[in-house]
PLY file of the C-alpha trace (Angstrom):
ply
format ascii 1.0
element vertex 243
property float x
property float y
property float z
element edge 242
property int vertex1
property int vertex2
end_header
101.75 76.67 92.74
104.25 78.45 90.15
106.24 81.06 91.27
104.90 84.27 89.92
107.26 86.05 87.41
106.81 90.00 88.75
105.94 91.88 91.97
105.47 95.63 91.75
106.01 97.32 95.32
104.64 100.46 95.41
105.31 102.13 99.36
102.30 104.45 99.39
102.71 107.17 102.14
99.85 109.82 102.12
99.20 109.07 98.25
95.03 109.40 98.19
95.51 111.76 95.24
98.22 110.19 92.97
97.65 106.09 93.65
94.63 105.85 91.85
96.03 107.18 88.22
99.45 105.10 89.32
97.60 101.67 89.65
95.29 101.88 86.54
98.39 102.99 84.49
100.29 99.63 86.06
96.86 97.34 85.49
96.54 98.33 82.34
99.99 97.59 81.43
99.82 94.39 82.80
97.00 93.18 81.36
98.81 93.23 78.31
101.81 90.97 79.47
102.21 87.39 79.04
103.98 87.16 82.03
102.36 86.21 86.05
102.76 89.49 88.19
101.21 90.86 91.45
100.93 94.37 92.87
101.95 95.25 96.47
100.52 98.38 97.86
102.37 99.23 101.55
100.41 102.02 102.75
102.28 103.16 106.34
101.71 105.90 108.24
99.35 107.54 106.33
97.03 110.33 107.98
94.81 110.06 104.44
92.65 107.78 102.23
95.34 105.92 100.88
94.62 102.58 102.52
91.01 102.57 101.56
91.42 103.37 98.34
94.01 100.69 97.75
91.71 98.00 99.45
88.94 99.41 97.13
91.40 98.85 94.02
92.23 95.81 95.43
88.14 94.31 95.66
88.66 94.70 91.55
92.13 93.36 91.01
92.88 90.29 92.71
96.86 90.37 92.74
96.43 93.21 94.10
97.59 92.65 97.89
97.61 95.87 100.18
99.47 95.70 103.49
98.87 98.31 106.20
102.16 99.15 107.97
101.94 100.60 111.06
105.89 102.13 111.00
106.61 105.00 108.90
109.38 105.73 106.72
110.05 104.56 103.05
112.61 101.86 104.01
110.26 99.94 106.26
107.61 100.58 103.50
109.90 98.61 100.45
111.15 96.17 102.98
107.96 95.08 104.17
106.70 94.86 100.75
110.00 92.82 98.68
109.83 90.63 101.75
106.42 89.89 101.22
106.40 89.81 97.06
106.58 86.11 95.41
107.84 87.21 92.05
110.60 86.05 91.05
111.78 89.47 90.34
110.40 92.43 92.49
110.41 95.95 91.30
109.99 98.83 93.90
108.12 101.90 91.58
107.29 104.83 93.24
103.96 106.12 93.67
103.92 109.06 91.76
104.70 106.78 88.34
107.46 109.42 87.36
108.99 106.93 84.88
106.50 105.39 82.24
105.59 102.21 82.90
106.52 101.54 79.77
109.60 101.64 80.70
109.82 98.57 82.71
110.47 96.04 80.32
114.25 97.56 80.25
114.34 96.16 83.98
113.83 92.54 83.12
114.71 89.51 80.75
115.73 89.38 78.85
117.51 93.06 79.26
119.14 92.21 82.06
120.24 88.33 81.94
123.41 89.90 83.38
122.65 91.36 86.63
121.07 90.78 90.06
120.11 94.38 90.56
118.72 97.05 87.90
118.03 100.29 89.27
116.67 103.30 87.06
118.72 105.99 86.11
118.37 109.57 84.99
121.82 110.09 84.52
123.17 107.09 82.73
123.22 107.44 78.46
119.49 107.57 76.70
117.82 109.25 79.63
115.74 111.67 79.70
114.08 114.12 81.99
111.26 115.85 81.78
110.02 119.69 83.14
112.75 118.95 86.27
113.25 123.10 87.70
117.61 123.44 86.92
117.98 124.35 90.80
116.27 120.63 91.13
118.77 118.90 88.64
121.84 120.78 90.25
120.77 119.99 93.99
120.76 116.30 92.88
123.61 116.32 90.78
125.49 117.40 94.43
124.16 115.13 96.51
124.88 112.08 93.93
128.26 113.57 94.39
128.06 112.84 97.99
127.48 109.40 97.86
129.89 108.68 95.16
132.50 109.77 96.86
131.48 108.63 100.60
129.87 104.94 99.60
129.10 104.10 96.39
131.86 105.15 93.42
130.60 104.30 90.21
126.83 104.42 90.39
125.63 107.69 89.06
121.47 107.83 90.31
121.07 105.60 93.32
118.39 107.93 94.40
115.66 106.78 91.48
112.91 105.22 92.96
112.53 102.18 90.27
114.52 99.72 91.04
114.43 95.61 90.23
115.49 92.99 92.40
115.87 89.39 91.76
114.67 87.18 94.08
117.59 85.58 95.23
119.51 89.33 95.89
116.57 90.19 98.02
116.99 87.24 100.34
120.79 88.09 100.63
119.83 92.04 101.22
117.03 93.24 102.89
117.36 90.99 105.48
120.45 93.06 106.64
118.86 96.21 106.13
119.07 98.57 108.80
117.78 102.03 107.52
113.89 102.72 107.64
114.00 106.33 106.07
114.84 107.81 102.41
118.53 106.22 102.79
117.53 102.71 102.64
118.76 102.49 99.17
122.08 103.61 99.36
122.26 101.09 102.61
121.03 98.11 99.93
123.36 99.16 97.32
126.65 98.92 99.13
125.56 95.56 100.67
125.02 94.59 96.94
128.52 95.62 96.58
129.82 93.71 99.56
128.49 90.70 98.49
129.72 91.60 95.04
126.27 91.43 93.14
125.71 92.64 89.33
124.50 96.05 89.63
123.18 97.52 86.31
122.04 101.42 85.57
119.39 101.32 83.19
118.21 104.45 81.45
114.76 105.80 81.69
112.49 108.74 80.83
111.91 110.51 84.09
109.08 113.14 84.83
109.83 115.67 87.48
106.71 115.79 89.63
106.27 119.42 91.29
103.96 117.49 94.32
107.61 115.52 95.04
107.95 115.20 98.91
111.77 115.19 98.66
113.51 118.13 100.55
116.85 118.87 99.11
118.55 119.83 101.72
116.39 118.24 104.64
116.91 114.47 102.84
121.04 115.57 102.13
121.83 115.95 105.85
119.78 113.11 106.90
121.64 110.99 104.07
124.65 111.63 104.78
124.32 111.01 108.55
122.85 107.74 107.17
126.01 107.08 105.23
128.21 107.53 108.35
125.72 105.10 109.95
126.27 102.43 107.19
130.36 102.76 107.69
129.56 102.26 111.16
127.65 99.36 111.01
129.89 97.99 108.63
132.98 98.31 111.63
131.16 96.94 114.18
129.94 93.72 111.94
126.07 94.09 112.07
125.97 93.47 108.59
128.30 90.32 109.13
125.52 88.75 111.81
123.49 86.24 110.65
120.17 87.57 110.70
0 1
1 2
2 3
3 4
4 5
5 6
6 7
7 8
8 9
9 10
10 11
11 12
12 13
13 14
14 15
15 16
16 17
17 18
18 19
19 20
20 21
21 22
22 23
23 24
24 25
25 26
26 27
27 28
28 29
29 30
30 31
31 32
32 33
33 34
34 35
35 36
36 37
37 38
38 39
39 40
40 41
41 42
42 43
43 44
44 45
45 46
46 47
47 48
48 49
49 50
50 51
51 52
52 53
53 54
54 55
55 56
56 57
57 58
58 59
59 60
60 61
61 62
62 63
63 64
64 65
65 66
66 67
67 68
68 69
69 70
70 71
71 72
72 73
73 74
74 75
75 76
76 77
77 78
78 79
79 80
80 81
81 82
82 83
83 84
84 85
85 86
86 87
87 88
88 89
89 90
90 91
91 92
92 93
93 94
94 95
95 96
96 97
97 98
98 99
99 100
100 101
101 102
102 103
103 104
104 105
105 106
106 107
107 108
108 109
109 110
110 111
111 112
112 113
113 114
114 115
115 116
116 117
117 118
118 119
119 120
120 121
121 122
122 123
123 124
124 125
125 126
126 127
127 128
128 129
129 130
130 131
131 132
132 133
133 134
134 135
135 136
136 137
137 138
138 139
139 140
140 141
141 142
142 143
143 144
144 145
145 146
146 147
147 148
148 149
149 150
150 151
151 152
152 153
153 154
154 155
155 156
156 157
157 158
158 159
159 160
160 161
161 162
162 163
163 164
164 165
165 166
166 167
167 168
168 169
169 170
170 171
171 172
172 173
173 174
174 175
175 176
176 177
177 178
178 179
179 180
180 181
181 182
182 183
183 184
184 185
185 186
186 187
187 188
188 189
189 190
190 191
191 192
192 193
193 194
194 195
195 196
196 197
197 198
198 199
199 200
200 201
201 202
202 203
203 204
204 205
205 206
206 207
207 208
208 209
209 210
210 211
211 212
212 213
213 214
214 215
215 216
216 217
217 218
218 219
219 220
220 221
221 222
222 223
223 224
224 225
225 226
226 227
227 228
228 229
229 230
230 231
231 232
232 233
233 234
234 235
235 236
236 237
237 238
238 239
239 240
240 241
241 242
């Protein structure tokens, strides 16, 4: 059988209200592309309807493939799922669709012939965001700060849920990965480095969603306890052990 060309990943965590709109906007989109793809739903955790109504999406849409995860946390969510994906590249989109789908032809060939990783970017030139509250923008602007200047110098939005992964980098990365939580990411990105992978920013149109279940200053302390963990890691060589 060939290897498909595209897996979506879509981590779906209490979603029963914005995964319907999210996978007919992807379908329909797809149906229009030349290209082989699948669709991962990884509902974990949820307390909702999420899982039935992705296994009722799925009865219509055959690469559609939902997996239940029993673990929560976003990180165990995307790594079950990439793990699991046959494309040949595997883009992680988050559920709420806050970037266009449209926009995901910037994330692949032949846009990005160059590199192994592409992740979406509100910050890097031709962006745009949409109806995001200034105290939002600011708050984000800080903790980007953070991370630049704790892990990863350089990369300007590692916090955009759309990011694209080809196959090979996945095998190489989230193998190692440690982090099960909103941090897993960062923890990805600076293996990427590591191993010296082609990271590429790519700019999209980004709508703020007001339902968003990130906690600006909850997620910032967790992160950058998470960023101490990765340094740690890193000096006592788990990320050195052959998994």
């Amino acid at each position: 059988m060939n290897k498909l060309f595209l897996s979506i990943v879509i981590p779906a965590h209490n979603e029963e209200n914005r995964l319907p709109r999210t996978l007919e906007e992807i379908f329909s989109f797809l149906e229009g592309q030349s290209y082989s793809s699948e669709v991962i739903v990884v509902e974990n955790g949820s307390t909702d309807r999420t899982l039935s109504i992705a296994n009722d999406f799925a009865k219509k849409h055959p690469s559609l493939v939902v997996i239940h995860e029993e673990r929560n946390g976003k990180g165990n969510a995307v790594r079950r799922g990439v793990i699991a994906a046959q494309g040949e590249y595997r883009f992680i989109c988050d559920a709420d669709l806050s970037m266009p789908i449209e926009d995901l032809p910037k994330f692949l060939p032949p846009n990005i012939e160059d590199s192994d990783i592409a992740i979406g970017s509100r910050e890097a030139p031709g962006s745009i965001r949409y109806n995001e509250p200034p105290y939002r923008h600011i708050g984000g602007r800080a903790i980007n700060l953070v991370i630049r200047s704790l892990i990863l110098p350089g990369l300007n939005d590692t916090q955009c849920g759309f990011k694209c992964f080809r196959a090979a980098a996945t095998e190489e990365l989230f193998q190692k990965q440690t982090l099960t939580g909103w941090s897993f990411d960062i923890e990805l990105l600076h293996l990427a480095r590591r191993k010296k992978l082609r990271i590429r920013e790519i700019p999209i149109r980004w709508y703020y969603d007001p339902d968003s279940k990130v906690s600006a200053v909850r997620d910032a302390l967790r992160m950058i306890g998470d960023i101490f963990r990765i340094h740690l890691n890193q000096l006592r060589g788990v990320y050195d052990a052959k998994p």
